[in-house]
C-alpha positions in Angstrom: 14.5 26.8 98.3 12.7 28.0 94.8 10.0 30.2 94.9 6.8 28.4 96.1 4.0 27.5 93.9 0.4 27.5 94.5 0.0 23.9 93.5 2.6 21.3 92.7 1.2 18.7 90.3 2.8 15.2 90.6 2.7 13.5 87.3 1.7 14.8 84.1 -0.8 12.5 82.3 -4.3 13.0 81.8 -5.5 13.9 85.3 -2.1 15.7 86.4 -2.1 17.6 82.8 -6.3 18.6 83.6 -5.4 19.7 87.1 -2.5 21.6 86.3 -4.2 23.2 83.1 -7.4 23.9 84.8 -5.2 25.6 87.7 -4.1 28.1 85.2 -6.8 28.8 83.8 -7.9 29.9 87.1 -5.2 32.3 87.6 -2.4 30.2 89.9 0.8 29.5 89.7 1.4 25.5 89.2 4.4 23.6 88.3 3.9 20.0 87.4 6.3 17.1 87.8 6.5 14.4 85.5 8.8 11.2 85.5 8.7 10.5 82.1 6.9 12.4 79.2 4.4 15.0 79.3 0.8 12.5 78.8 1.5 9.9 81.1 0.5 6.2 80.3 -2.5 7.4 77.9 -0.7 9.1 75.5 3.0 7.4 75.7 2.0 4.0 76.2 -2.1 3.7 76.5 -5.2 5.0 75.1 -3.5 6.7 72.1 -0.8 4.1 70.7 -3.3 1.4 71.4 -5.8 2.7 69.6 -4.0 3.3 66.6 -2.5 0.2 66.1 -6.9 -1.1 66.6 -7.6 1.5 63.8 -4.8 -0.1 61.5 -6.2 -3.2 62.1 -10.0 -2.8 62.1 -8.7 -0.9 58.2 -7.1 -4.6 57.5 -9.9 -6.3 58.4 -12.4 -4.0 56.8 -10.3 -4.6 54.1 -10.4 -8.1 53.6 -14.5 -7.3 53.8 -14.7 -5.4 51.1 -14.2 -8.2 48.7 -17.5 -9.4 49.2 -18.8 -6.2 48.8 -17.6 -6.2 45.3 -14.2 -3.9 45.7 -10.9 -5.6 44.9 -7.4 -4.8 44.8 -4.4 -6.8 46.4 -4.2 -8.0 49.6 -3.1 -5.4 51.8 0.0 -5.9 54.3 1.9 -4.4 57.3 5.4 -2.4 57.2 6.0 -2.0 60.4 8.6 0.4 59.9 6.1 2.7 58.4 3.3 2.0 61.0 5.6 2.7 64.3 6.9 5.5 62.8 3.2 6.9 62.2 2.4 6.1 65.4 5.7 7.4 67.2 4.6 11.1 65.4 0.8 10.8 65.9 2.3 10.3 70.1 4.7 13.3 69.7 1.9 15.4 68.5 -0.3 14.9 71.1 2.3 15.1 73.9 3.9 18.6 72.1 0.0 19.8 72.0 0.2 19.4 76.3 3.2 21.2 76.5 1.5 24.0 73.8 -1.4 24.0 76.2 0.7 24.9 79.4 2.5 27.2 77.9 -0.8 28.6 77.2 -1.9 28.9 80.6 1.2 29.8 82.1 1.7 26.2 83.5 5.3 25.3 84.6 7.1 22.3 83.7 10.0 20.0 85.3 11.3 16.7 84.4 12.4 14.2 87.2 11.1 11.8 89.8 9.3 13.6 92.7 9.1 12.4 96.7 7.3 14.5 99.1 9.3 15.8 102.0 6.5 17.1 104.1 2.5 18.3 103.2 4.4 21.0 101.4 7.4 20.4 100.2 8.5 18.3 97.0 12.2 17.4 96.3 12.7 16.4 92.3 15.9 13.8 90.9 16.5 14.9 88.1 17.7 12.8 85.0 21.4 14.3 85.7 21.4 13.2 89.6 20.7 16.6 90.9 18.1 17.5 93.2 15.8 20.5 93.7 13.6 20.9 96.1 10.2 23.0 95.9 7.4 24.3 98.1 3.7 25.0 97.4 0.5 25.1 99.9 -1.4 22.7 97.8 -0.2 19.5 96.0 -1.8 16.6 93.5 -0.4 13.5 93.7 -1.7 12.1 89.7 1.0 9.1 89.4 -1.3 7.2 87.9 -0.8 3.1 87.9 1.7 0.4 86.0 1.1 -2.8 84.6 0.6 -6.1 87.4 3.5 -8.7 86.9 3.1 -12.3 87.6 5.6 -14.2 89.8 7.7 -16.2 87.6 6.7 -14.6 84.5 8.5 -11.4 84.6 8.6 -9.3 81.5 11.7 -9.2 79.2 10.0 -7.1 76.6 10.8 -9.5 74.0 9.3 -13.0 74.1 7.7 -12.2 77.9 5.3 -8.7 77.3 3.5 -6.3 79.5 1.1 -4.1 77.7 3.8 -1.0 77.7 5.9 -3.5 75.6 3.3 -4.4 73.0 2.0 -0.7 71.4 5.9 -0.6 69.6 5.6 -3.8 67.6 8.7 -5.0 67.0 7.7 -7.5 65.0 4.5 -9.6 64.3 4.7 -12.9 66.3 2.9 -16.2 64.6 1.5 -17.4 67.7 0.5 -15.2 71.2 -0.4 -16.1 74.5 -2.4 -13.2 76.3 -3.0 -14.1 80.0 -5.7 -12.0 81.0 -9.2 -11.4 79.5 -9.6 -7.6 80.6 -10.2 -4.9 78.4 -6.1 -4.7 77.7 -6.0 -8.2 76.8 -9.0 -8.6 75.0 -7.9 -5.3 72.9 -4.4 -6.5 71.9 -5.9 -10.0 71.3 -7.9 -7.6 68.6 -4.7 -6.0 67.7 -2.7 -9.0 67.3 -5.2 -11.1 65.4 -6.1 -8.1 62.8 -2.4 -7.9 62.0 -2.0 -11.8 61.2 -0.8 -13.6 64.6 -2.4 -16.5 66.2 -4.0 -15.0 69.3 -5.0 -17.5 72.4 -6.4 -15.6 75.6 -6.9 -17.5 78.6 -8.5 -15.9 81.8 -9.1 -17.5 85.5 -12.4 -16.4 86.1 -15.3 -17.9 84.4 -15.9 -14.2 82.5 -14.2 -11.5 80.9 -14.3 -7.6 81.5 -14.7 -8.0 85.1 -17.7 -7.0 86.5 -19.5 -5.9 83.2 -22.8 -7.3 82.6 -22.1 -10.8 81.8 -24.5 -11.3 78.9 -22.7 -8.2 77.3 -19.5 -9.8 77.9 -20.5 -13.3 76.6 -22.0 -11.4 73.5 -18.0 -10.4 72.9 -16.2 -13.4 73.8 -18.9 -15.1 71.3 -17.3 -12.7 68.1 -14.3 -12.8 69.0 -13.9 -16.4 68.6 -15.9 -15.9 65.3 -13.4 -13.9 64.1 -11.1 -16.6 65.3 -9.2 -15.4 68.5 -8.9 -18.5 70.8 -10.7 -17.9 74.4 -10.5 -20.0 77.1 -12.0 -19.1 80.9 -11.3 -20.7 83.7 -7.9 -21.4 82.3 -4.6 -20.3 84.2 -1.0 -20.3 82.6 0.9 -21.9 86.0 4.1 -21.4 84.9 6.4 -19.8 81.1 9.6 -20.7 80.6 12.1 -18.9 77.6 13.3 -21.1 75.9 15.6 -19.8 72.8 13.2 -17.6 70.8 9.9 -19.3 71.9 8.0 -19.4 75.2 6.7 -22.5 77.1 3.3 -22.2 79.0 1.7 -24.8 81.2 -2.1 -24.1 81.0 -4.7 -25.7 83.7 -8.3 -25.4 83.0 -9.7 -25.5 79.4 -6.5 -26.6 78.1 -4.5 -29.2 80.1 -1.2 -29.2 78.5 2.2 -27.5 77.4 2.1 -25.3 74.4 4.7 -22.8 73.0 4.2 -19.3 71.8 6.8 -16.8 70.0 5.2 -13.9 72.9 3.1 -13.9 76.1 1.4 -10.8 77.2 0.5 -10.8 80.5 -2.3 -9.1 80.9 -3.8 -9.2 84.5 -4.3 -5.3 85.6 -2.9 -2.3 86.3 -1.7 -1.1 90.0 -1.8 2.2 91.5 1.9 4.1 91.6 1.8 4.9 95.0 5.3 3.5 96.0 8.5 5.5 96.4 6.6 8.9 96.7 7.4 9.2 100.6 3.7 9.2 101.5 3.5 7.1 103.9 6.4 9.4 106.0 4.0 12.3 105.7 1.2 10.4 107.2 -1.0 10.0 103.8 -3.6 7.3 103.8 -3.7 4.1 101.5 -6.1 1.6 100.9 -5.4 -1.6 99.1 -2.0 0.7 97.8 -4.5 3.3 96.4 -4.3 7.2 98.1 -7.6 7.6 99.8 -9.4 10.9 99.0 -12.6 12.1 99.9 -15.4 13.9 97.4 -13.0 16.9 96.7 -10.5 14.7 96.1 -8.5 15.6 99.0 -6.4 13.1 101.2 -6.5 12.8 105.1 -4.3 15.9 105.1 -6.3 18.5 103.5 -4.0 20.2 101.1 -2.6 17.1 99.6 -5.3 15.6 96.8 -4.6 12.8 94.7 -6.5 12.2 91.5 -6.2 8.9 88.8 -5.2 5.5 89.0 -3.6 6.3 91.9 -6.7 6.8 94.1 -9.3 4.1 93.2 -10.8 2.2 90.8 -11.9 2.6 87.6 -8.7 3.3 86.3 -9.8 5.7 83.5 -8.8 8.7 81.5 -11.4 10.1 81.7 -12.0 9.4 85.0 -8.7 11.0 86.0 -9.6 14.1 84.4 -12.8 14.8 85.9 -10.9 14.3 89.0 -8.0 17.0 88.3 -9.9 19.2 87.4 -12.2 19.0 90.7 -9.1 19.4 92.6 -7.8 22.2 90.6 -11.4 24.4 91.0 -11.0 23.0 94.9 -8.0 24.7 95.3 -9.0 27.8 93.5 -11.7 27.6 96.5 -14.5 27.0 94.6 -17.5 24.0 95.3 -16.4 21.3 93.4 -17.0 17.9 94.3 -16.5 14.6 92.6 -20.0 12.6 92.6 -20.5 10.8 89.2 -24.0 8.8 89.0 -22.7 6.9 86.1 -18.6 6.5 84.7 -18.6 5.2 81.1 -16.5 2.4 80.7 -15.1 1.9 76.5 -13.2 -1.6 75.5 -12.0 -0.9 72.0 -12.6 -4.3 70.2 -14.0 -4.5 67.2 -16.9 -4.0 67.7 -16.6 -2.1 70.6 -18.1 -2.1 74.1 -19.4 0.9 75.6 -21.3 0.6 79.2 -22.4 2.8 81.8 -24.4 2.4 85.0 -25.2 -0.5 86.9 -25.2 -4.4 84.9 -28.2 -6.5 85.3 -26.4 -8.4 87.9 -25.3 -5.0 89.9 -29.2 -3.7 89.6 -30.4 -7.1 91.0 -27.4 -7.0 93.7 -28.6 -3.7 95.0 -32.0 -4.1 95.0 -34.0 -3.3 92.1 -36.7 -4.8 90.2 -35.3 -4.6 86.8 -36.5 -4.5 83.2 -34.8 -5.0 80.4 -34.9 -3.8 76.4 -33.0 -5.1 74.0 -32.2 -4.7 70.9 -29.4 -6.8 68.1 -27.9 -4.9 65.6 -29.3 -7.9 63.0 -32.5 -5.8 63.1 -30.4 -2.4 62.5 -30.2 -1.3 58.8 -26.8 0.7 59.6 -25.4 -1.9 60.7 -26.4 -4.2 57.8 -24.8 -1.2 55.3 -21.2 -2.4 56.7 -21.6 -5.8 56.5 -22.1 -6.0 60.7 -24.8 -8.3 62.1 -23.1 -9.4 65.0 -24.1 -7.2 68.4 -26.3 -5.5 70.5 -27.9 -2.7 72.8 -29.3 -3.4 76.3 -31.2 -1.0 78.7 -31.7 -1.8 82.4 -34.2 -0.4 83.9 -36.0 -0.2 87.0 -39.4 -1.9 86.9 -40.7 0.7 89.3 -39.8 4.1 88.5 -38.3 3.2 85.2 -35.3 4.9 85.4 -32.8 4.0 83.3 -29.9 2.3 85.5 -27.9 0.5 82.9 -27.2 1.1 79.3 -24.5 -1.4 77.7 -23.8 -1.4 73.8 -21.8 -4.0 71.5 -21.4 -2.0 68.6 -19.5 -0.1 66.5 -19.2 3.6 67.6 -20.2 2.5 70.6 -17.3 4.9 72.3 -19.5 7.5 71.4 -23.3 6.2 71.5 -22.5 5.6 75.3 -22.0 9.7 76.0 -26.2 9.4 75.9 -26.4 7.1 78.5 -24.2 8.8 81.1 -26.4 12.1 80.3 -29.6 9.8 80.6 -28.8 8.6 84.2 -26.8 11.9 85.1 -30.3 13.5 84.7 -32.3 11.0 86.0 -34.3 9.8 82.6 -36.4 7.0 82.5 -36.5 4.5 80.1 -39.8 6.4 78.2 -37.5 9.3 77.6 -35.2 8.0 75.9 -37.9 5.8 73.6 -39.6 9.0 72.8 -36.6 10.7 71.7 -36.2 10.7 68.2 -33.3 9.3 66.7 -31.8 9.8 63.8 -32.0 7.3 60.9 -30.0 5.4 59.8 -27.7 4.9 62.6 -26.3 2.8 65.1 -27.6 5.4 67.6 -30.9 4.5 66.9 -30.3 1.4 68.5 -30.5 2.8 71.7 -34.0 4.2 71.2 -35.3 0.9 70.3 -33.9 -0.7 73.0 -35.6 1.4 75.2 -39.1 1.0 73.1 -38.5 -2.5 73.5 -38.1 -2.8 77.0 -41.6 -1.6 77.1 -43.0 -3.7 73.8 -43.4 -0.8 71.1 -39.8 -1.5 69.6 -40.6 -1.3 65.5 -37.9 -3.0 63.7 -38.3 -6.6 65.9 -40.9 -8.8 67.2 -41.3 -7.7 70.8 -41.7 -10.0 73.8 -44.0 -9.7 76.5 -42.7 -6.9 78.6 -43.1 -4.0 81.5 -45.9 -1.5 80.6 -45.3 2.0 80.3 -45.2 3.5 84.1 -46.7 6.4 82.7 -49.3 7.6 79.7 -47.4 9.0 76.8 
């Protein structure tokens, strides 16, 4: 048996790569396992290509734009060629700056496919058929999650898609069907429709982006069809069929008919990775497939933690991180404990949709009394400066305390503006604090301080409706 670690880290993207970092830094010896490449999903095949191929086409769309703004040249176009070889480097760069990192902080490495043999043992297949088997006191399972099939509509990563499939762009199809109005299907509906193809989205549930606050997620659907993507709720594909180069969907709902497409996506979720790892034959908990983990991120058998997609919703990056890296500073025996009050949430559309905190609907569900500010980026001069009109930021607060509870932004930069709300309810601001925070000017920032103002009537760049008075003299 090879010398034994102090950790084993099972899988290598975002949270694995935090945990296993973080464990150097502290001084321990930690090998980490990955399947594939070094980054996992988010840099290989998620967050990074994705939003590349967003930023090439929020550039074609801006683009187009500028025209009316009085700058002209020709009509710009895609060589894909070019664009996936941009993109394959811009991916190689970030995964080669992980493995710069570990060698950094002394973090070991092995390719292959890991099962656990007992609460301390790990034996690795390696890509040549071998096997080696490894022992630590602690391990982190961070296998992270895969994309949902449909029955019947199995991916064949040419005319049938899953979102792995769809950040190497083979080629541009004319016409689209994404099944799935989620934060992956309403970004590559973006994607797709920036870069020329005709983009229909069609989604079972009478809203998109799940349980985000439904006027927010109305707001969205409302541009998006403006800029022409075709959305229809309460509309299921019930069956695709290939045939030759095109695809044949039935739709029910919205649309009642046949229609054929040169690609479907199916878009419908991610699910943990949780099979195959022999957990279940060491006794490890699961929970709707997900490992179940307590605040310190450890499983029912205390040295095993699992971190990620793997163990609960959201299925974040970010999230994972934070996660690894409580685990890591668990095992290095320090008080670490995972206990967010608020996890931002970013859907990359253009414009973008940042949240964080409870909805209106949540807040109502759980009790409170809410208040609400609002405030449209029409009445924002930064966002009248490029061309934007179309968006908005909302506050939710609690009527009694005024607390801030919710903060949810359609906007873009909103990926960034939303880091203020998480500090706001991670520190327990009310609504008045963030109003009497000043803002800089011009910005879409500043959008959030008027929201706020308005939610209490003293918002200066609209008409403000009757509203909650300050809990408190300023």
């Amino acid at each position: 048996m090879a010398a034994a670690y102090d950790a084993i880290v099972i899988g290598g993207g975002p949270g694995g790569y935090s945990a296993a970092i973080r464990l150097g830094q502290l001084g321990k010896r930690v090998l980490c396992v990955e399947a594939e490449r070094l980054g996992g999903v988010c840099l290989n095949w998620g967050c990074m290509p994705t939003k590349a191929l967003l930023h090439v086409g929020e550039v074609m769309h801006a683009a187009q734009e500028l025209k009316d703004m009085g700058v002209e040249f020709p009509e710009p176009k895609v060589n894909l060629a070019a664009l996936n070889k941009w993109k394959g480097k811009m991916v190689d760069d970030l995964v080669n700056g992980v493995a710069t990192l570990y060698k950094a902080n002394k973090v070991e490495s092995l390719a292959g496919v890991a099962e656990l043999v007992d609460a301390t043992t790990v034996r690795v297949k390696k890509a040549d058929g071998s096997t080696e088997t490894i022992s630590a006191p602690n391990i982190i399972i961070a296998t992270g999650s895969e994309p949902v099939s449909l029955p019947g509509m199995e991916r064949n990563g040419k005319t049938i898609l899953n979102s792995d499939d769809s950040v190497t762009l083979s080629d541009i199809p004319k016409s689209i069907l994404i099944i799935g109005a989620g934060v992956i299907g309403l970004e590559f509906a973006t994607i797709y429709k920036r870069l020329g193809a005709d983009v229909t989205v069609v989604e079972a549930l009478d809203h998109a982006l799940g349980d985000t606050d439904v006027e927010i997620s109305t707001l969205l659907l409302r541009i998006l069809k403006k800029q022409g993507i075709n959305i229809h709720l309460k509309t299921k594909a019930t069956s695709v069929a290939v045939k030759g180069a095109k695809v044949s969907a039935s739709l029910q709902g919205e649309i009642n008919e046949t229609r054929e497409y040169d690609k479907v996506l199916v878009a419908v979720g991610r699910r943990p990775r949780t099979s195959n790892l022999g957990l279940e034959k060491v006794g490890i908990k699961l929970e709707r497939g997900f490992v179940k983990v307590d605040a310190q991120r450890r499983t029912n058998i205390p040295n095993v933690f699992a971190i990620g997609d793997c163990a609960d919703v959201p299925l974040l990056a970010h999230k994972a991180m934070k996660e690894g890296i409580v685990a890591a500073e668990v095992i290095a025996g320090q008080a670490a404990a995972y206990d967010p009050m608020a996890v931002p949430n970013c859907v990359y559309t253009d414009p973008q949709v940042a949240t964080a905190g409870f909805s209106e609907e949540q807040a109502k569900a759980a009790g409170y009394e809410v208040a609400i500010g609002r405030f449209r980026l029409a009445a924002l001069g930064r966002a009248r400066t490029v061309g934007t009109s179309d968006g908005m930021t909302k506050i939710v607060g609690d009527k009694k305390t005024d607390l801030v509870l919710g903060i949810h932004i359609v906007s873009p930069t909103a990926e960034s503006m939303i880091a203020e709300a998480v500090l706001a309810i991670e520190m327990g601001a009310t609504v008045d604090d963030i109003g009497l925070t000043m803002h800089p000017h011009p910005t879409f920032a500043e959008s959030v301080m008027e929201a706020a103002e308005a939610l209490h009537g003293r918002a200066i760049h609209i008409v403000n409706q009757p509203v909650v008075p300050t809990p408190a003299a300023r």
